[in-house]
KOLMI-538990 format. One record per atom (N, C-alpha, C): residue in three letters; y negated, x, z. Coordinates in steps of 0.2 Angstrom, whole numbers, plus 5000, padded with zeros to 4 digits. Example, Ala and Ser with C-alpha at 12.3 -4.5 7.8 and 13.67 -1.06 7.14 Angstrom:
BEGIN
ALA502850665039/ALA502250625039/ALA501650665039/SER501150645035/SER500550685036/SER500050645039/
***
This chain:
BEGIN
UNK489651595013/UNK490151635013/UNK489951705016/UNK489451735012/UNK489151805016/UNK488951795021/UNK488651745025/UNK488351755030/UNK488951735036/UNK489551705034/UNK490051705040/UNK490051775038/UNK490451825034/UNK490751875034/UNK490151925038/UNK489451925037/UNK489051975042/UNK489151965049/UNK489251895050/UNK489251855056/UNK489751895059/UNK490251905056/UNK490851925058/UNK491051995059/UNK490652015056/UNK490552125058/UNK490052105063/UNK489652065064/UNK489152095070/UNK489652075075/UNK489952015076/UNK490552005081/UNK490652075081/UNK491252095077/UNK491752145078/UNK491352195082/UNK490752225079/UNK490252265082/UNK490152265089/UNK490152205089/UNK489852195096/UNK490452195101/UNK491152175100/UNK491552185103/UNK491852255105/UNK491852285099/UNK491852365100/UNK491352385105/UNK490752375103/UNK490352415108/UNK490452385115/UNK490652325118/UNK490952315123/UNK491552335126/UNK492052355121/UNK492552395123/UNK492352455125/UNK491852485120/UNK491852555121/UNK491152575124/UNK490852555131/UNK490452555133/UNK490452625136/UNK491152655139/UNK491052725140/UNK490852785137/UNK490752755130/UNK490652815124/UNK489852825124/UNK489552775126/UNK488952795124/UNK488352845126/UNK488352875134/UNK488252945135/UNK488252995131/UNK489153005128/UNK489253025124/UNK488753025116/UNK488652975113/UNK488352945109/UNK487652975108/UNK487452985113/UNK486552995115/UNK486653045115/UNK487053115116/UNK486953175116/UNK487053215108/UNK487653155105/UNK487653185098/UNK487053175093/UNK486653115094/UNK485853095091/UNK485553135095/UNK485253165103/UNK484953215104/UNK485053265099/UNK485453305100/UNK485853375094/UNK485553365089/UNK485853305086/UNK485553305078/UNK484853305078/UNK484553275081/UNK483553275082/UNK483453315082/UNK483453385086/UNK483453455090/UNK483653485082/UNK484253495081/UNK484253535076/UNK483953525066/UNK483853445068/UNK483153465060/UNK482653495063/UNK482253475069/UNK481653515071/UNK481753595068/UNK482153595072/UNK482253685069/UNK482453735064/UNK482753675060/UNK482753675055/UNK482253685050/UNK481653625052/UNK481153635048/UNK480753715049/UNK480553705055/UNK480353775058/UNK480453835054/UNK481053845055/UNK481653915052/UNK481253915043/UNK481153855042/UNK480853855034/UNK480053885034/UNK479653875040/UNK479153895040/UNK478853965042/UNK479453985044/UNK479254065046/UNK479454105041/UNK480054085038/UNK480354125032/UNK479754115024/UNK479254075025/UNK478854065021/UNK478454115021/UNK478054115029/UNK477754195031/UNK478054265031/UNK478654265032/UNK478654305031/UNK479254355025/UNK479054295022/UNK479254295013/UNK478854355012/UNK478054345014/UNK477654365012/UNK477454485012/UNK477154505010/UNK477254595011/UNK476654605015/UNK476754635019/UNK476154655024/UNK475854685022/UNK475854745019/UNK475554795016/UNK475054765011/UNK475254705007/UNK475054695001/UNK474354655005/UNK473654665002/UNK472954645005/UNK473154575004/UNK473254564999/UNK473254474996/UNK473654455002/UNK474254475004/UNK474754445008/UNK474254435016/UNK473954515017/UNK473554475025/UNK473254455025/UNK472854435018/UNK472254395019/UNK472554335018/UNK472954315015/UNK473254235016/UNK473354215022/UNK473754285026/UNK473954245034/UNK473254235038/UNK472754285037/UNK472254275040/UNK471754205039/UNK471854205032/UNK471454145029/UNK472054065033/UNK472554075033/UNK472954015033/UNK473054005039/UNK473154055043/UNK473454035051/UNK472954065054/UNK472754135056/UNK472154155061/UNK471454115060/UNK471254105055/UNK470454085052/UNK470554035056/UNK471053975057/UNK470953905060/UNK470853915068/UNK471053975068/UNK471053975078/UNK470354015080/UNK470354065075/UNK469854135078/UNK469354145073/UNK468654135073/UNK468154165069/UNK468154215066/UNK468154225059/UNK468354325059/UNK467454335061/UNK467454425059/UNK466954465062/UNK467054495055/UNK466654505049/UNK466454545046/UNK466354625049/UNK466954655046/UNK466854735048/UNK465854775045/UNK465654725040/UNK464954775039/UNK464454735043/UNK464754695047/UNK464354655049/UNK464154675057/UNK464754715059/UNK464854755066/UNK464454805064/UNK464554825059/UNK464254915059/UNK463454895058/UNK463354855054/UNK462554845052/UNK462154825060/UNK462554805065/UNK462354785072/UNK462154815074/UNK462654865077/UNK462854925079/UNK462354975076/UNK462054975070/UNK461655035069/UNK460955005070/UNK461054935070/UNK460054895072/UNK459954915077/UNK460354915084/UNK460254925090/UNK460155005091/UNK460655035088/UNK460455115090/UNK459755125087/UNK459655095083/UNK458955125078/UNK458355115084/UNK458255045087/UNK457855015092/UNK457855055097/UNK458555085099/UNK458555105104/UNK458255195104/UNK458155225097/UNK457955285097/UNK458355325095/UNK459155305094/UNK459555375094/UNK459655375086/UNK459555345079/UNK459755355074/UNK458955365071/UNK458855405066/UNK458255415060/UNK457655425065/UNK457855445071/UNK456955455074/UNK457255525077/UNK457155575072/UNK457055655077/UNK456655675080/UNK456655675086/UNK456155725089/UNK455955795091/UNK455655825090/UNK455555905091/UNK455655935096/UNK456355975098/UNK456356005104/UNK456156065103/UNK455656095108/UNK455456165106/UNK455956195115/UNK456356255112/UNK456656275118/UNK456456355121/UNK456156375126/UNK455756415128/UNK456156455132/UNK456256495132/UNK456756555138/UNK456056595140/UNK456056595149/UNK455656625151/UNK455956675156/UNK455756735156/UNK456156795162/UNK455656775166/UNK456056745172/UNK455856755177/UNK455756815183/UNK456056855182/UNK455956915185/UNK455056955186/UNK455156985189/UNK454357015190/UNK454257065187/UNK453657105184/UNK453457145180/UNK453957225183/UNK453957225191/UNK454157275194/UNK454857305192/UNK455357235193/UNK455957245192/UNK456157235188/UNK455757215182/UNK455957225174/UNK455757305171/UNK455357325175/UNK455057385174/UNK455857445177/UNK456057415182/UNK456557475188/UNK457157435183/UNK457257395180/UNK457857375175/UNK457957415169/UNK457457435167/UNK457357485162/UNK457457545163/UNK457057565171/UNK457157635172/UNK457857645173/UNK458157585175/UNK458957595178/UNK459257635173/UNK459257575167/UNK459657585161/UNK459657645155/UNK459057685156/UNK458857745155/UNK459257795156/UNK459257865153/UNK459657935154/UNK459057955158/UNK459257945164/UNK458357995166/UNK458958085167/UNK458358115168/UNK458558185166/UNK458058225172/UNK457658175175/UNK457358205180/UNK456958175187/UNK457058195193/UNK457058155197/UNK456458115199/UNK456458055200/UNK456058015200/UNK455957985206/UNK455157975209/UNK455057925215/UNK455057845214/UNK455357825219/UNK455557755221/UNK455157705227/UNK454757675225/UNK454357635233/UNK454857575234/UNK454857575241/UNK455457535245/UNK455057475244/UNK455657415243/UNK455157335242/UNK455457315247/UNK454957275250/UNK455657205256/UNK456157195251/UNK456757195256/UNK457757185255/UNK457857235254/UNK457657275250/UNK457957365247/UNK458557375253/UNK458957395251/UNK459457455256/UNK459657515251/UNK459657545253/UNK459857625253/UNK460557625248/UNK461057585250/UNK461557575247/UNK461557515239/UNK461157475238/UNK460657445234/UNK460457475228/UNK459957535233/UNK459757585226/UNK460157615223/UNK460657645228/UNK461157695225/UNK461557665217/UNK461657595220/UNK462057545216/UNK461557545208/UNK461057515210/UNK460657495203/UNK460457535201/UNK460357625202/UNK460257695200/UNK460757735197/UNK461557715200/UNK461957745197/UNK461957805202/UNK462057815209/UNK461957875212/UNK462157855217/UNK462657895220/UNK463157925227/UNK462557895231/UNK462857835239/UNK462557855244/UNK462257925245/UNK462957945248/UNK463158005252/UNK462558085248/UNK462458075239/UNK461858115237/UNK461258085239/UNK461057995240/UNK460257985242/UNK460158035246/UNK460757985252/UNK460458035261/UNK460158085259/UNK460858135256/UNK460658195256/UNK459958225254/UNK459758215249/UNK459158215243/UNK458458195247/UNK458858135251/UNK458058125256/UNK457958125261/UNK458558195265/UNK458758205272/UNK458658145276/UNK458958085275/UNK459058045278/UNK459758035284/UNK459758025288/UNK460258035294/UNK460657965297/UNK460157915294/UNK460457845295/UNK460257805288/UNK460657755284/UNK460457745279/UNK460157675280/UNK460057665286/UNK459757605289/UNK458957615289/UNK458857675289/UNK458257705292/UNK457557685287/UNK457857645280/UNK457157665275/UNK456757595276/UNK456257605276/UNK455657535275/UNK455157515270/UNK455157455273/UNK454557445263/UNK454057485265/UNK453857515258/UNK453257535257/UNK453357625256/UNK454057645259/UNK454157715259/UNK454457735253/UNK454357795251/UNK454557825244/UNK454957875244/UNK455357855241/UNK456357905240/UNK456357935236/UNK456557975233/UNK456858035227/UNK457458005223/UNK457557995218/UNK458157965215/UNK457958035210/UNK458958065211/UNK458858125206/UNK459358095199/UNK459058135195/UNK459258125187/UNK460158085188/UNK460058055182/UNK460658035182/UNK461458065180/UNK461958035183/UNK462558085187/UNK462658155191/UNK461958155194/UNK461958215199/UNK462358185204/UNK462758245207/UNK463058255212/UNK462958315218/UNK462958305224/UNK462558345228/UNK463358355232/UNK463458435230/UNK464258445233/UNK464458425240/UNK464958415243/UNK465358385248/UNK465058435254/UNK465058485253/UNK464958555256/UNK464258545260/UNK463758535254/UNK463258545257/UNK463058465262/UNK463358415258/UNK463158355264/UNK463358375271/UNK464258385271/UNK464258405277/UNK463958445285/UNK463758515278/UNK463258565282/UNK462558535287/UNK462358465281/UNK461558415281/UNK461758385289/UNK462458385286/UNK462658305292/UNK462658325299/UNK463058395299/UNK462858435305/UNK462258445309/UNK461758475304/UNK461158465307/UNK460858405310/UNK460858365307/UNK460758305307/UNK460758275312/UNK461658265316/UNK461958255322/UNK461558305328/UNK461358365327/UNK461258405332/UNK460458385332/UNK460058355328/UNK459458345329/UNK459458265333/UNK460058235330/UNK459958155335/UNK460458135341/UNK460558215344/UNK460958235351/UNK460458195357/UNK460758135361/UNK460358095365/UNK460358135373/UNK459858145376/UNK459958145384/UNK460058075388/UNK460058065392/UNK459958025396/UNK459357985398/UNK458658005396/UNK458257975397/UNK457757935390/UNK458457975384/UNK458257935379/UNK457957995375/UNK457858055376/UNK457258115372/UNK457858145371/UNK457358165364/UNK457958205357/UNK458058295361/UNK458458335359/UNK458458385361/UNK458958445356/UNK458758495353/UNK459258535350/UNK459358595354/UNK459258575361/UNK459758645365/UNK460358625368/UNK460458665373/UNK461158655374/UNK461458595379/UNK461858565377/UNK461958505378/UNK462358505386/UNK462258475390/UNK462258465397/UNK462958405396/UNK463458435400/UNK463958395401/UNK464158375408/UNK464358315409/UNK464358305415/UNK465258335419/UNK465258375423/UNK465858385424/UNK466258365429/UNK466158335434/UNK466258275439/UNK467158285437/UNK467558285441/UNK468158275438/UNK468358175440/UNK468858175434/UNK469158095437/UNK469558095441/UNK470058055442/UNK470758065448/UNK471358015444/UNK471858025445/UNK472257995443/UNK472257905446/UNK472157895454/UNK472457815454/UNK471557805449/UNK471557805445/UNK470857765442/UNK471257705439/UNK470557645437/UNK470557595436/UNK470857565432/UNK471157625429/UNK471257605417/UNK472157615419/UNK472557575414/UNK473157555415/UNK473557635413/UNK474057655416/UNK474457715414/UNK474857715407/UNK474657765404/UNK474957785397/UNK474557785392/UNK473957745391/UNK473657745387/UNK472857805387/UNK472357805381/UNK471957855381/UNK471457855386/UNK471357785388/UNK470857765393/UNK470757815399/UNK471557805402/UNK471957825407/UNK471757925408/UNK471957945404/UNK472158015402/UNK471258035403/UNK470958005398/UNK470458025399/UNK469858005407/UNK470057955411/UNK469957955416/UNK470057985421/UNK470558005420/UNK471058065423/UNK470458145424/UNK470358155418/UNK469758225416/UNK469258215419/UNK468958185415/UNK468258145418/UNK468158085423/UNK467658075428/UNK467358025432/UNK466957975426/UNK467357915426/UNK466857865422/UNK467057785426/UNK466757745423/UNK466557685429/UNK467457645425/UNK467357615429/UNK468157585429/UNK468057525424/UNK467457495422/UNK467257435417/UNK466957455409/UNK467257515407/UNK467157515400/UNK467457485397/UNK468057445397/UNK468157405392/UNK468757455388/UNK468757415382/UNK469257475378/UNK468957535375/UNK469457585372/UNK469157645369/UNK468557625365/UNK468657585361/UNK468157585354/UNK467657545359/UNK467357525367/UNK467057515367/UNK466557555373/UNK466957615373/UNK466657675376/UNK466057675376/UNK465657695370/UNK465457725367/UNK464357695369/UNK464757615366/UNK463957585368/UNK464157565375/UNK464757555380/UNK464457565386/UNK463957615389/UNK464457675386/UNK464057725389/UNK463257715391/UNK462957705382/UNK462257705382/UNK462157645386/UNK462457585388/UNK461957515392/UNK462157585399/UNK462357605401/UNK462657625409/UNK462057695410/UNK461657715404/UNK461357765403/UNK461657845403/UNK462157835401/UNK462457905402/UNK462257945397/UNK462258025393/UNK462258035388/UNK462658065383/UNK462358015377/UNK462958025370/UNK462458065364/UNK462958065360/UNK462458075356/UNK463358115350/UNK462958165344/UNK463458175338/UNK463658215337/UNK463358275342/UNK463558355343/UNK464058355346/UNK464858385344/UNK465358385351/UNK465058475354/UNK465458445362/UNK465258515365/UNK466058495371/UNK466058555371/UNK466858545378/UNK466758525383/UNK467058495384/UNK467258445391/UNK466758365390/UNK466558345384/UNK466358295382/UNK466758235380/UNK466758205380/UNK467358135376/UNK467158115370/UNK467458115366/UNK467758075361/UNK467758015361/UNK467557985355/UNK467557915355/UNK467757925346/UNK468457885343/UNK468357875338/UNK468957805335/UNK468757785332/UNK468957715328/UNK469957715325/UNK470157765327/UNK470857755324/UNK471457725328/UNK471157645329/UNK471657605332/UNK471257565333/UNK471457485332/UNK470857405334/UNK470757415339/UNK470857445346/UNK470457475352/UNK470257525353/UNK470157555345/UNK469857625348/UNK470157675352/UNK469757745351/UNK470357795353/UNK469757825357/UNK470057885364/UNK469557925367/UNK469857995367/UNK469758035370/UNK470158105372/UNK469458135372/UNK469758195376/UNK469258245377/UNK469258305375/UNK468558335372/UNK468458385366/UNK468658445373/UNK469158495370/UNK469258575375/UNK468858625372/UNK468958615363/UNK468658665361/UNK468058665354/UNK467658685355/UNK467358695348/UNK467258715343/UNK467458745336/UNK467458795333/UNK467058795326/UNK466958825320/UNK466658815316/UNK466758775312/UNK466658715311/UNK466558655310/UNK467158615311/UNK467658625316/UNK468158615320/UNK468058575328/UNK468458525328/UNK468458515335/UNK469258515339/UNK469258555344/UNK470058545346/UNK469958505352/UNK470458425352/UNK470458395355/UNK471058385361/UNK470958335368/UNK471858325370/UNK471558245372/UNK472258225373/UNK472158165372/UNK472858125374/UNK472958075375/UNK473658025378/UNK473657985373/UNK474357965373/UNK474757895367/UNK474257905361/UNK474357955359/UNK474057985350/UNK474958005346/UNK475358045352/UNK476058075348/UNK476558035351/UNK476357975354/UNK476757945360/UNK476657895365/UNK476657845369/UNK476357815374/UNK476557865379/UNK475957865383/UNK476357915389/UNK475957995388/UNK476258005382/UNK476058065380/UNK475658095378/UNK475458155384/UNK474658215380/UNK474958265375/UNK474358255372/UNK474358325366/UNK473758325364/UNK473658395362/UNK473158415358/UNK473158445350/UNK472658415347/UNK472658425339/UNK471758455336/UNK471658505332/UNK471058505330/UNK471058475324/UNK470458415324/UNK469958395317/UNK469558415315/UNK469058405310/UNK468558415308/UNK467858375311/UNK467658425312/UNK466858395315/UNK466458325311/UNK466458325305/UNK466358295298/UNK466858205298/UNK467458225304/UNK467758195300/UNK467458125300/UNK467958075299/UNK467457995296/UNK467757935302/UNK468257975308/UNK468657915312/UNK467957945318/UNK467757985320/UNK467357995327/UNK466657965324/UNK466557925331/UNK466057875331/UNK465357915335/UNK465557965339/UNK465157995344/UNK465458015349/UNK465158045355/UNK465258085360/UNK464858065366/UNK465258075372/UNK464858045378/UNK465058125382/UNK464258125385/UNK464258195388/UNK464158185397/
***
C-alpha cells in the first residue's frame, strides 16, 4: 500500500516536471542565489569576528597577528632588527670605537704679510717705509693701509701710479693723513710739465713748440662734429679715427703730445663714448680756455674755460 502511494507521487512528479519543463532555468538560478548567498553569509560572520576585536588593545593585534598574518608572513622580532643593526655597525667601525681627531689650523700666510697685517691694523702715528713685493699696485697699498691714492702719489711724487716695481720702497704716512686737494693739484701740474713729450720721444720743460700749419675746411672729417672744427684749425691726417682716439694716434703718427696745454694745441678729452677735441686759444693760471664744435649744439662753436686739473682731459697734441 505504501509503495503504490510513493509510486504515485513519483509519477505525479514526474509528470509535472514534464509539464513544466520551461521552469527549470528558472529553477537553477533560484538554487545558484541561495548557494551564493550562504557563502556570504558565512563570510559576513567572519570579518565581524575580526573586527569585533579593539585595535588599540595589544592583546587584540597580537591575536590578528598571531591568527591570520603569522600563517602567511614570518614576523621579525623588533630587538632582533636592532641587535643586527648594531652587530654590523660595530664590525663596521662606527659604534664604541672612538677615534682621536686631533684638528690643526695652520696660517698659511708668510711671515711678511702677517707682519704688514699687523702693521696695517695698527694706529701708526708716523710715517713708515714699504718694499714693493711682485703683484703690489699703488692702489693695493692705499687699500690695505687705509690711505688716499691721490696722498701716496703725492707723498712719493709719483706721476703715474703704474710706475712702482718690486723691490722699491714707498712712504706710507701715518694713519688718516690727508694731503690737501691744493697741493696735489699744484704736484700734478709739475708733474705734467716735467712728462711734456717732443717728437722724438725726449722730455723737455721749455717752451712747447706747436705746430701751426692751418687746416682747411673740405677736410676728411664729417661736418658738425669736433673732429670737423677742429680739423678746420689745425692740419692733421684724415685717419685719426674718433676724438677719444686722437690722442694715441698722434703718438703712432709721431706727432707731439704730451700734459701741458699751450695755445693752439688740441685737446683731447673723454666726455662722450667717442671722445671729444677742440682747441686750447688760451691759458691762464690753472685755467684753460677752450673752442670747440657740437659741445652747445651739433654744428655749433663755442668756447668755455675749465680747469687744467680737470679729470675729462686726457692730453694734448702740439
Amino acid at each position: 500500500m505504501a509503495f503504490k502511494k510513493i509510486l504515485k507521487l513519483a509519477l505525479s512528479f514526474r509528470n509535472l516536471i514534464e509539464q513544466k519543463k520551461n521552469l527549470l532555468p528558472h529553477i537553477g538560478i533560484i538554487l545558484f542565489a541561495v548557494i551564493a548567498g550562504s557563502i556570504n553569509i558565512v563570510s559576513a560572520r567572519q570579518v565581524d569576528e575580526y573586527s569585533s576585536l579593539a585595535l588599540s588593545d595589544p592583546a587584540s593585534a597580537e591575536q590578528i597577528i598571531t591568527e591570520v598574518v603569522s600563517s602567511y608572513t614570518p614576523r621579525i622580532d623588533d630587538t632582533e632588527i636592532f641587535n643586527t643593526s648594531q652587530s654590523l655597525a660595530i664590525d663596521n667601525g662606527f659604534i664604541n670605537k672612538p677615534q682621536a681627531v686631533e684638528t690643526k689650523i695652520t696660517d698659511r700666510r708668510s711671515d711678511r704679510e702677517i707682519e704688514l697685517a699687523k702693521l696695517a691694523a695698527s694706529k701708526r702715528t708716523k710715517t713708515i717705509s714699504y718694499d714693493v713685493a711682485n703683484g703690489d699696485t699703488l692702489s693695493g697699498i692705499g687699500w690695505q693701509f687705509d690711505v688716499k691714492l691721490a696722498t701716496l702719489k703725492y707723498i712719493n711724487n709719483l706721476s703715474d701710479i703704474d710706475t712702482i716695481k718690486p723691490g722699491q720702497t714707498i712712504k706710507i704716512p701715518p694713519s688718516g693723513y690727508e694731503v690737501p686737494q691744493k697741493q696735489i693739484d699744484q704736484q700734478e701740474r709739475k708733474l705734467a710739465l716735467a712728462r711734456s713729450t717732443t717728437s722724438n720721444g725726449s722730455r723737455s720743460t721749455s717752451k712747447i713748440k706747436v705746430d701751426t700749419r692751418k687746416g682747411y675746411v673740405n677736410n676728411g672729417y664729417p661736418y658738425g662734429w669736433c673732429t670737423y672744427y677742429v680739423a678746420t684749425r689745425r692740419q692733421v691726417p684724415t685717419s685719426m679715427g674718433n676724438a677719444g682716439r686722437w690722442l694715441s694716434s698722434a703718438k703712432a703718427r709721431g706727432m707731439s703730445t704730451g700734459e701741458v696745454p699751450a695755445v693752439g694745441s688740441i685737446i683731447v678729452t673723454n666726455e662722450s663714448w667717442a671722445g671729444h677735441v677742440g682747441i686750447v686759444d688760451g691759458v691762464g693760471n690753472g685755467t684753460i680756455t677752450i673752442t670747440e664744435m657740437n659741445y652747445a649744439g651739433w654744428g655749433r662753436v663755442s668756447s668755455r674755460t675749465i680747469s687744467q686739473s680737470s679729470g675729462v682731459i686726457k692730453g694734448y697734441i702740439y
